[in-house]
PDB file with one MODEL, atoms N, CA, C and O in Angstrom:
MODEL        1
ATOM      1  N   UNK A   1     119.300  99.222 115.812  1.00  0.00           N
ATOM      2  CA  UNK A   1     118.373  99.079 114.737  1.00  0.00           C
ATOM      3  C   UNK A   1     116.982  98.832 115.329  1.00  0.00           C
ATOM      4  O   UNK A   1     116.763  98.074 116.274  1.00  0.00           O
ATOM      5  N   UNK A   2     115.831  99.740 114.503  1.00  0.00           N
ATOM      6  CA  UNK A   2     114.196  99.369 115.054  1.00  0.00           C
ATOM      7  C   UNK A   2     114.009  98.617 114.123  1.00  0.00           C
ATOM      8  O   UNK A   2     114.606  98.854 113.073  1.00  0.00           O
ATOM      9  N   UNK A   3     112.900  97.190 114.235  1.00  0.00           N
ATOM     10  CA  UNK A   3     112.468  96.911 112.908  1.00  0.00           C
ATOM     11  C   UNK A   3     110.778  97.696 113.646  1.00  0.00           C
ATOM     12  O   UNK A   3     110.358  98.032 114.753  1.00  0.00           O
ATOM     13  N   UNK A   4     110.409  97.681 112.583  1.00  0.00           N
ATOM     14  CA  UNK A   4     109.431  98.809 112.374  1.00  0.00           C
ATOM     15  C   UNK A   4     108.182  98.803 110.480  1.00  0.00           C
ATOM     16  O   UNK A   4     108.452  99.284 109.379  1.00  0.00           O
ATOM     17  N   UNK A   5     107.284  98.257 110.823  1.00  0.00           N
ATOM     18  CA  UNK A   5     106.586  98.185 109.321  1.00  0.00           C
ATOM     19  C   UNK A   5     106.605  99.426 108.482  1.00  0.00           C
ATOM     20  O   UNK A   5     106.647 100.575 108.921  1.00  0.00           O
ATOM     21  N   UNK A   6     106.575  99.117 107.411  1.00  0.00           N
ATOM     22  CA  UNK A   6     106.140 100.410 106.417  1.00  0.00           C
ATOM     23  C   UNK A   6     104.965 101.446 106.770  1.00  0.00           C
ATOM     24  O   UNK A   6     105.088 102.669 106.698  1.00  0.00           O
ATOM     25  N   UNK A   7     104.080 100.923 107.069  1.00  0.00           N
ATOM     26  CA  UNK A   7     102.596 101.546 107.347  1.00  0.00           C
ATOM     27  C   UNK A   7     102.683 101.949 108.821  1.00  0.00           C
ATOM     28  O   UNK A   7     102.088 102.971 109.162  1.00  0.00           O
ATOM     29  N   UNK A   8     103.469 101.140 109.860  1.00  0.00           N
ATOM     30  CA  UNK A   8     103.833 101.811 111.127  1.00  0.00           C
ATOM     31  C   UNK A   8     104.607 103.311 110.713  1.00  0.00           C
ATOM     32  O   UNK A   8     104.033 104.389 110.867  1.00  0.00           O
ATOM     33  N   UNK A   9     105.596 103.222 110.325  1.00  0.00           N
ATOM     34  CA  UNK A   9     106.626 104.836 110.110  1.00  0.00           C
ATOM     35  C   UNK A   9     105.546 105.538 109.381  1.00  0.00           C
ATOM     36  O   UNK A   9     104.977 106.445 109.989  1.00  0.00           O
ATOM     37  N   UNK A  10     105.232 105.303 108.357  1.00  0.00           N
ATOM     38  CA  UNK A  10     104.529 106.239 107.333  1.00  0.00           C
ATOM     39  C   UNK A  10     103.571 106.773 108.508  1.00  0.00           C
ATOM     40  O   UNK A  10     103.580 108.004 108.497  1.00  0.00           O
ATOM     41  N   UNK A  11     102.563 106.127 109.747  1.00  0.00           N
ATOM     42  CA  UNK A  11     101.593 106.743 110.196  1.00  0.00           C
ATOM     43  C   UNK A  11     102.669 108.055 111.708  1.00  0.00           C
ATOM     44  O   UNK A  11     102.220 108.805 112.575  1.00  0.00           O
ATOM     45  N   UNK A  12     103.813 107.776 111.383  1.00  0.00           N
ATOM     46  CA  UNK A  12     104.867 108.660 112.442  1.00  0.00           C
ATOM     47  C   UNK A  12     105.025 109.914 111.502  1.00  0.00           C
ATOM     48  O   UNK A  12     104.745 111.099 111.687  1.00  0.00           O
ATOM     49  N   UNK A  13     105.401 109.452 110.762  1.00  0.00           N
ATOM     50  CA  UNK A  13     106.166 110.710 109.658  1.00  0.00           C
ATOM     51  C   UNK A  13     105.379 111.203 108.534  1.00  0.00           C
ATOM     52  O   UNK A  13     106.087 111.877 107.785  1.00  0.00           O
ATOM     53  N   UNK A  14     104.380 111.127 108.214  1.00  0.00           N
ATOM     54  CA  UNK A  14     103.695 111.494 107.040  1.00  0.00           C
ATOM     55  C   UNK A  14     103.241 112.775 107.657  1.00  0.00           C
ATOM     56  O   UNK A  14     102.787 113.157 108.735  1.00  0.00           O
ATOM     57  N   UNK A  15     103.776 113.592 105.737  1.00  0.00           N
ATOM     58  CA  UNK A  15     103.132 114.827 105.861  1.00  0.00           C
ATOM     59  C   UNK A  15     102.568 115.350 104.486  1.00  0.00           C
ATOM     60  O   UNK A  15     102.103 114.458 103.775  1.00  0.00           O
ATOM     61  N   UNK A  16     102.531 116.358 104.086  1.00  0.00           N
ATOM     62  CA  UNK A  16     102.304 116.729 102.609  1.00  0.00           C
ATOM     63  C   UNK A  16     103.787 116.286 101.972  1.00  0.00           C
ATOM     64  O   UNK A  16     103.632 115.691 100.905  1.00  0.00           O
ATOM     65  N   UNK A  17     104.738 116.386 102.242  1.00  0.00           N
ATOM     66  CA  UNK A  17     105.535 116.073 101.489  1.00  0.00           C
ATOM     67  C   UNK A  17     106.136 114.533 101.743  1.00  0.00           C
ATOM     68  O   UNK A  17     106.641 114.090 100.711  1.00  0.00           O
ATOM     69  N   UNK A  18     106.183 113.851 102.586  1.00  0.00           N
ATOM     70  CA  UNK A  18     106.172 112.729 102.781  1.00  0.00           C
ATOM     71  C   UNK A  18     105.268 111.437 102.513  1.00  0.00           C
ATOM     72  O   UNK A  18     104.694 110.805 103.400  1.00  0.00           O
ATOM     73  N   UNK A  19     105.230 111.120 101.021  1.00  0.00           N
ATOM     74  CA  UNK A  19     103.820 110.246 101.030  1.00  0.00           C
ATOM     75  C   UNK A  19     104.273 108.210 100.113  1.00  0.00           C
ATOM     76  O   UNK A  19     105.067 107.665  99.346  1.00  0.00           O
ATOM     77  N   UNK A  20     103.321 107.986 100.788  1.00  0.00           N
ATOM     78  CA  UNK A  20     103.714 106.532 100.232  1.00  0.00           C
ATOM     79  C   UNK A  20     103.551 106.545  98.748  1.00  0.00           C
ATOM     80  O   UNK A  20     102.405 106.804  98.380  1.00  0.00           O
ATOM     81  N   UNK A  21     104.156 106.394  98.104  1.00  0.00           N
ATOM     82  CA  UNK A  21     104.172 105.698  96.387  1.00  0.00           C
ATOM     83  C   UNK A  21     104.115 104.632  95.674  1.00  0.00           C
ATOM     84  O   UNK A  21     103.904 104.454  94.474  1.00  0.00           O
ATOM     85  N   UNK A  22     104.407 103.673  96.868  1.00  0.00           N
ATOM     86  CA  UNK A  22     104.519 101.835  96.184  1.00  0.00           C
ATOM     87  C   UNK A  22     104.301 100.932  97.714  1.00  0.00           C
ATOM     88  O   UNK A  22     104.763 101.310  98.791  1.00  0.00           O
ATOM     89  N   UNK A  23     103.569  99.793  97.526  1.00  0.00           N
ATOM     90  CA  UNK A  23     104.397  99.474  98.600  1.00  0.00           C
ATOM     91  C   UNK A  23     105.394  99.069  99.151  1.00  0.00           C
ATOM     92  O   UNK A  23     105.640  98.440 100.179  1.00  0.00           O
ATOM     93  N   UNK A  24     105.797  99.386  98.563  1.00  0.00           N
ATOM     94  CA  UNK A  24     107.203  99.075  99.625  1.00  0.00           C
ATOM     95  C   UNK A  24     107.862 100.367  99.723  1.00  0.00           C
ATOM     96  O   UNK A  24     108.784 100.536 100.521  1.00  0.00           O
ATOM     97  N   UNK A  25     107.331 101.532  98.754  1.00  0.00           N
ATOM     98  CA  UNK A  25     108.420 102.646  99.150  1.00  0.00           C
ATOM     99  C   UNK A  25     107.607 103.673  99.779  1.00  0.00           C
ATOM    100  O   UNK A  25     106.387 103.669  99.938  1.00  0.00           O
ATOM    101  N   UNK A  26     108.518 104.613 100.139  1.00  0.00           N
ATOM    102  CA  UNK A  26     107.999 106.126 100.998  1.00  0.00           C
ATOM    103  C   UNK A  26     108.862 107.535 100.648  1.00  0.00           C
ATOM    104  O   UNK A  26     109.784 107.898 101.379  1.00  0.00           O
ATOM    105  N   UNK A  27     108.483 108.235  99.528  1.00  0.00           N
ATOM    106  CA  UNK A  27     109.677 108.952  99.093  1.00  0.00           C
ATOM    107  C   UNK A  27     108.596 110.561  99.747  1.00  0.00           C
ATOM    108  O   UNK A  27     107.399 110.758  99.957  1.00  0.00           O
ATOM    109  N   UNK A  28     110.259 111.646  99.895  1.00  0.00           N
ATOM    110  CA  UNK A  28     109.987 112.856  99.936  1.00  0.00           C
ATOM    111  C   UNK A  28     109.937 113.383  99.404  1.00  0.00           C
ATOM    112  O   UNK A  28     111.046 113.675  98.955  1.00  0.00           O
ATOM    113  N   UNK A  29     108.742 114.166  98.765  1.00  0.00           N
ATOM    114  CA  UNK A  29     108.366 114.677  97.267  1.00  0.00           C
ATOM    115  C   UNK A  29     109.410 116.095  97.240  1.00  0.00           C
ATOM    116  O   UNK A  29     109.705 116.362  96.075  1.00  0.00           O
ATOM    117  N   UNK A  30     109.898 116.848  98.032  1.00  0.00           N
ATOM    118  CA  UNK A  30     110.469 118.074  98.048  1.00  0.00           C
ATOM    119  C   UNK A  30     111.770 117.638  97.111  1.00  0.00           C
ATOM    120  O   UNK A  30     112.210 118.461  96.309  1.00  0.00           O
ATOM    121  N   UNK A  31     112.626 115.778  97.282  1.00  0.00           N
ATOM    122  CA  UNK A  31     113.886 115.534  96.576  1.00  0.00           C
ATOM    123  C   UNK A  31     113.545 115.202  95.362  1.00  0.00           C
ATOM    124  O   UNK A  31     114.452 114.919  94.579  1.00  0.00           O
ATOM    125  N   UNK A  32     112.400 115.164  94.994  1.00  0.00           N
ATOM    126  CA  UNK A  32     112.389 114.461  93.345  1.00  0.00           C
ATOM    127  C   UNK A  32     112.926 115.706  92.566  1.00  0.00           C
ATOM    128  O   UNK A  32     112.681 116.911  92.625  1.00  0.00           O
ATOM    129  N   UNK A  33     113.782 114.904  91.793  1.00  0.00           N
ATOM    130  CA  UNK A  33     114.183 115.924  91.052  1.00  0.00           C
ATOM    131  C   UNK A  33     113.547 115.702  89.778  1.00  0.00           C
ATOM    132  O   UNK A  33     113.462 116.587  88.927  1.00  0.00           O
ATOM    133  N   UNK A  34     113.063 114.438  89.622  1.00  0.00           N
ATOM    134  CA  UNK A  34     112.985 113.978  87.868  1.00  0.00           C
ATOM    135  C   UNK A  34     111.311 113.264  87.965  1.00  0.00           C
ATOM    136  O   UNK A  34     111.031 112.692  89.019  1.00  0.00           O
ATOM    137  N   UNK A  35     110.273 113.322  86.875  1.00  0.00           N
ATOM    138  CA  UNK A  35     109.470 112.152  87.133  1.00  0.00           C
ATOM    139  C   UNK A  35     109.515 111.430  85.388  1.00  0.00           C
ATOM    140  O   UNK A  35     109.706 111.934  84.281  1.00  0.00           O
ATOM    141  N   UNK A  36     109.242 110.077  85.853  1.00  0.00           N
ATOM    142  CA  UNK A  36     109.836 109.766  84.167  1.00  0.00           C
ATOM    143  C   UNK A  36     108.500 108.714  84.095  1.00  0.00           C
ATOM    144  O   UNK A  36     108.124 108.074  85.078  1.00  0.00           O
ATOM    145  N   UNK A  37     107.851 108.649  82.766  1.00  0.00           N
ATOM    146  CA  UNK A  37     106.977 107.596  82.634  1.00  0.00           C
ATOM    147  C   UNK A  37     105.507 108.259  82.162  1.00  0.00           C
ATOM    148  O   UNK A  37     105.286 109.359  81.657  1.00  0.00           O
ATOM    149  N   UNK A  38     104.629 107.219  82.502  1.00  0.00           N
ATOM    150  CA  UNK A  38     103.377 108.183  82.132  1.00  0.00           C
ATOM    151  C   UNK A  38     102.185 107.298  83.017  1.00  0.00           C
ATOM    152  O   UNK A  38     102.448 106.870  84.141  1.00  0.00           O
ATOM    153  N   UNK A  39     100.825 107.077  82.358  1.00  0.00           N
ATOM    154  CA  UNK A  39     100.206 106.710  83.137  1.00  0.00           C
ATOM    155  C   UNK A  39     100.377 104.806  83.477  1.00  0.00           C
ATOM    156  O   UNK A  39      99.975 104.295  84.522  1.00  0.00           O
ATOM    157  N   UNK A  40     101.075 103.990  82.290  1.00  0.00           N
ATOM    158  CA  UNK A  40     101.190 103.027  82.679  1.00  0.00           C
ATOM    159  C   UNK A  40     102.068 102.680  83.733  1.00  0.00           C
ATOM    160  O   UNK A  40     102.161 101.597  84.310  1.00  0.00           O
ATOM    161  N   UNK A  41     102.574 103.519  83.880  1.00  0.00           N
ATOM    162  CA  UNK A  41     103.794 103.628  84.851  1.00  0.00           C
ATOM    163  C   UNK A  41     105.003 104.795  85.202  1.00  0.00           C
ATOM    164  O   UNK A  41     106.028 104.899  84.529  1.00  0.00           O
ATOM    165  N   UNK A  42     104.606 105.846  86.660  1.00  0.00           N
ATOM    166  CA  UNK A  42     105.612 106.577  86.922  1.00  0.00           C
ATOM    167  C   UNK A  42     107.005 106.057  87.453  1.00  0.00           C
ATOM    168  O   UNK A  42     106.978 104.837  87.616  1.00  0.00           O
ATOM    169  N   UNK A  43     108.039 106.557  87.722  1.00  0.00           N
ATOM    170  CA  UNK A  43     109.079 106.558  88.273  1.00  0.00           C
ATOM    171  C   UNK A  43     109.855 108.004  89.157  1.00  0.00           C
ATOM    172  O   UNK A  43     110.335 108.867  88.422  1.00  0.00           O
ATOM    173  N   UNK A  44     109.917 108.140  90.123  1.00  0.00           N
ATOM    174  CA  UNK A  44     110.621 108.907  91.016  1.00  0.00           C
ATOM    175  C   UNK A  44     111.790 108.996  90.632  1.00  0.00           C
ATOM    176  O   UNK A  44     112.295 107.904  90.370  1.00  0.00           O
ATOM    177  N   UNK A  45     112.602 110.103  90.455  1.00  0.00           N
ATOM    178  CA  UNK A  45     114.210 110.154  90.347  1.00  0.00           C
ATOM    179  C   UNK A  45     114.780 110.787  91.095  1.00  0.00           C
ATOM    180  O   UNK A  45     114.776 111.910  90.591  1.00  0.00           O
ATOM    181  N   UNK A  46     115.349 110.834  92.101  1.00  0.00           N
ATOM    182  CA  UNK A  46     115.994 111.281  93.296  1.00  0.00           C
ATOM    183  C   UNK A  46     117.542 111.587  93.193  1.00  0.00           C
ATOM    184  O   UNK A  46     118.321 110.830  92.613  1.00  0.00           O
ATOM    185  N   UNK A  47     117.903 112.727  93.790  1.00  0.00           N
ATOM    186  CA  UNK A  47     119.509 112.865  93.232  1.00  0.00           C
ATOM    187  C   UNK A  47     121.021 111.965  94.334  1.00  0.00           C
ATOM    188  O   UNK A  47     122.223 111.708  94.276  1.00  0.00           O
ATOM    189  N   UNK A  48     119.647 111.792  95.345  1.00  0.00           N
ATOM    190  CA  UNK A  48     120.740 110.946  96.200  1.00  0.00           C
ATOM    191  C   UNK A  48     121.074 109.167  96.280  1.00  0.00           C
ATOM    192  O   UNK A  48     121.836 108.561  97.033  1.00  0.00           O
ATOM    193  N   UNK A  49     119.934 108.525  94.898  1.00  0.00           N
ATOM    194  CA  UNK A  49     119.892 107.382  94.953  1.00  0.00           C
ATOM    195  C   UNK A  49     120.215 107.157  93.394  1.00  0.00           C
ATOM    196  O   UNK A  49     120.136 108.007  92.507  1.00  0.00           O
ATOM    197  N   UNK A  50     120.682 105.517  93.245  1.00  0.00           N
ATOM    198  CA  UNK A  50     120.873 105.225  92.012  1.00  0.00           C
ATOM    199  C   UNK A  50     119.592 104.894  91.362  1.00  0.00           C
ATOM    200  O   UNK A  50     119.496 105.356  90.225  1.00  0.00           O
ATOM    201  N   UNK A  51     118.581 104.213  91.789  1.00  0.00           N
ATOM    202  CA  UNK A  51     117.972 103.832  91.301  1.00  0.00           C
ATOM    203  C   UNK A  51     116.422 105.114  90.919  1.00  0.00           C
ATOM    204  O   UNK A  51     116.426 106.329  91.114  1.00  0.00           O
ATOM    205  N   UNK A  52     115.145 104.148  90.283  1.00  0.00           N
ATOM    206  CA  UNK A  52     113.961 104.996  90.176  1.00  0.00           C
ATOM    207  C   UNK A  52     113.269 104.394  91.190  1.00  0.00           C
ATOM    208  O   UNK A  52     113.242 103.217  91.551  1.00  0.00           O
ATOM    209  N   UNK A  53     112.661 105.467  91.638  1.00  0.00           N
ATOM    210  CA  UNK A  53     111.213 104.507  92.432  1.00  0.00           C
ATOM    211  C   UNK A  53     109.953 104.554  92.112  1.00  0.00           C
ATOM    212  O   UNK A  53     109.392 105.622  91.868  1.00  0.00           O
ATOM    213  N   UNK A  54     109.400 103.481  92.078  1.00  0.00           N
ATOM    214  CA  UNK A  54     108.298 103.403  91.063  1.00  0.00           C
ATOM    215  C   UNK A  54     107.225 103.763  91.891  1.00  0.00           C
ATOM    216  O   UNK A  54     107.201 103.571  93.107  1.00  0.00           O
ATOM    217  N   UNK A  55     106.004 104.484  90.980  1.00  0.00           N
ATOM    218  CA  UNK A  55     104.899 104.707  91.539  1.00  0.00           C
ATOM    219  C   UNK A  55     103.811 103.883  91.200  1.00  0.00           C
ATOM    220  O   UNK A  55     103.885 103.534  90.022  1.00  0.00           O
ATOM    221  N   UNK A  56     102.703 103.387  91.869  1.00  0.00           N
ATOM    222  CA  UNK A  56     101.970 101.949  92.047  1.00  0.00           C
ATOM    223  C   UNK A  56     101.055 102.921  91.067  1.00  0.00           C
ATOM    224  O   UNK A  56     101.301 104.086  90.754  1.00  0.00           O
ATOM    225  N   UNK A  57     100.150 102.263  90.752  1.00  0.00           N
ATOM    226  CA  UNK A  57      98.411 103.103  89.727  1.00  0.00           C
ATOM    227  C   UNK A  57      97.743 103.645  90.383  1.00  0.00           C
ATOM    228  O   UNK A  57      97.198 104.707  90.082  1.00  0.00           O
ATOM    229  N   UNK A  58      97.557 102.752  91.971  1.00  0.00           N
ATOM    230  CA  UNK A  58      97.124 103.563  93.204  1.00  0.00           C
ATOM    231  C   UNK A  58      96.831 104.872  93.190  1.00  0.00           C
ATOM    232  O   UNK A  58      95.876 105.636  93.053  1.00  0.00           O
ATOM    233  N   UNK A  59      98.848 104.856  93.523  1.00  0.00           N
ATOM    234  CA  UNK A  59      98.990 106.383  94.290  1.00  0.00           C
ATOM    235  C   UNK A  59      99.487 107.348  92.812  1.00  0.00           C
ATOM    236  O   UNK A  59     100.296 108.261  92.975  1.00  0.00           O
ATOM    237  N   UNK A  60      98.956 107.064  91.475  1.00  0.00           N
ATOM    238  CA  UNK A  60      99.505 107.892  90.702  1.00  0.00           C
ATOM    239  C   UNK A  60      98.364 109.514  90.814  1.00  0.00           C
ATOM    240  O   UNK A  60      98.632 110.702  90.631  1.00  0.00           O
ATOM    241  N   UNK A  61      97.256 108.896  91.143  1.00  0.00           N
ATOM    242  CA  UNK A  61      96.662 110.494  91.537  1.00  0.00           C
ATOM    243  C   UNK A  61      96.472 111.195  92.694  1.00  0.00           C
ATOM    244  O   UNK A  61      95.618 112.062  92.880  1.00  0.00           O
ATOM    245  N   UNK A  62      97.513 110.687  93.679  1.00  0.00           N
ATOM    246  CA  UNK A  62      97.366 111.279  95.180  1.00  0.00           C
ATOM    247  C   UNK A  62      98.772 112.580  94.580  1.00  0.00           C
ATOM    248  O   UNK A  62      98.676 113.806  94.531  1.00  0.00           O
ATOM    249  N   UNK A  63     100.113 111.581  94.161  1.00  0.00           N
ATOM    250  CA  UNK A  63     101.349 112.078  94.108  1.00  0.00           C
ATOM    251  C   UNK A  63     101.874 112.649  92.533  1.00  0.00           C
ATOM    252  O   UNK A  63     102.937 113.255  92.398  1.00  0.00           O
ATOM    253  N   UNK A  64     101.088 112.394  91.567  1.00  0.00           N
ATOM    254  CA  UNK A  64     101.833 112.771  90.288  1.00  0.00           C
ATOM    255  C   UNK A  64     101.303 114.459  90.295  1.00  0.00           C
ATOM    256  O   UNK A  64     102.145 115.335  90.095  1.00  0.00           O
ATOM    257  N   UNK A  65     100.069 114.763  90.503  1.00  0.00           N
ATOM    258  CA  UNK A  65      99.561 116.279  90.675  1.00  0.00           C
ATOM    259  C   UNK A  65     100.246 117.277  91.299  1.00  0.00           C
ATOM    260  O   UNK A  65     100.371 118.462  90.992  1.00  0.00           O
ATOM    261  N   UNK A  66     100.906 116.302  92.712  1.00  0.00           N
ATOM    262  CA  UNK A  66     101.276 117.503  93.488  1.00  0.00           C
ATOM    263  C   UNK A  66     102.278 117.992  92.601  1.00  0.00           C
ATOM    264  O   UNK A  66     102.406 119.112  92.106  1.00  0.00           O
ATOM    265  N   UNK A  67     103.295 116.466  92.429  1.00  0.00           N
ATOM    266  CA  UNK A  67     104.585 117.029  91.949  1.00  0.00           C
ATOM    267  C   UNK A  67     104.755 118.099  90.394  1.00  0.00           C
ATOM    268  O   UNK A  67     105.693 118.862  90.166  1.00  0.00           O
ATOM    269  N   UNK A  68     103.669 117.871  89.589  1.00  0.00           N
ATOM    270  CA  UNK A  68     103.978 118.755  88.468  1.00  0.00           C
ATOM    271  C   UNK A  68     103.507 119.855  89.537  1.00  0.00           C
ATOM    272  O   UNK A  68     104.454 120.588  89.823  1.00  0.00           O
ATOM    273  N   UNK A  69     102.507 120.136  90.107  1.00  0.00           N
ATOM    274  CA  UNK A  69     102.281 121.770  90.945  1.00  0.00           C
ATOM    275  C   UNK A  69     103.516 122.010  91.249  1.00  0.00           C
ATOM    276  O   UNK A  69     104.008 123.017  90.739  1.00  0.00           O
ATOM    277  N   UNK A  70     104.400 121.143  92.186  1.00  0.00           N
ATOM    278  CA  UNK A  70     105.367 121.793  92.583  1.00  0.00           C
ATOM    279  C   UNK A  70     106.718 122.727  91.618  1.00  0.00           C
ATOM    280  O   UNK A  70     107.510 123.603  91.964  1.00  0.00           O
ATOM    281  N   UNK A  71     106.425 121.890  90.069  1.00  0.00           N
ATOM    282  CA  UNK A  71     107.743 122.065  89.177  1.00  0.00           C
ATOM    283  C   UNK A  71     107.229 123.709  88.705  1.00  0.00           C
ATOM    284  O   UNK A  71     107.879 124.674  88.303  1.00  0.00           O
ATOM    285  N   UNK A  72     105.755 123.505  88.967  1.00  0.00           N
ATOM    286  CA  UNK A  72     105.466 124.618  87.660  1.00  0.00           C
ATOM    287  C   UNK A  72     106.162 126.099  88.933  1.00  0.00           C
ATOM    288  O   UNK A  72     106.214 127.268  88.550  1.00  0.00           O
TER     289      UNK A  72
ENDMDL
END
């Protein structure tokens, strides 16, 4: 096991499709399958996890754009 910060990996692995959403999370925009919510609050839906992952107010205009580009 590495321990390793959030903001350490993210500056290893970030790409267009790899982007921070909360802090504490780091999702790959290529698996969203679902986005649920609106501007008070997004959520990530992923087909390999139970849960949502939430998107901060932050990052709702870095990551909510791409992903409708990507659906259309």
């Amino acid at each position: 096991m590495i321990r390793i910060s959030l903001s350490n990996l993210l500056n290893q692995i970030e790409t267009t499709m790899i982007k921070k959403c909360h802090r504490s999370y780091i999702a790959h925009l290529g698996k969203v399958k679902n986005i649920k919510g609106n501007a008070q609050g997004y959520k990530l839906i992923l087909p390999e996890i139970e849960f949502e992952i939430p998107v901060s107010r932050s990052f709702i205009s870095s990551i909510i754009p791409q992903l409708k580009m990507a659906k259309k």
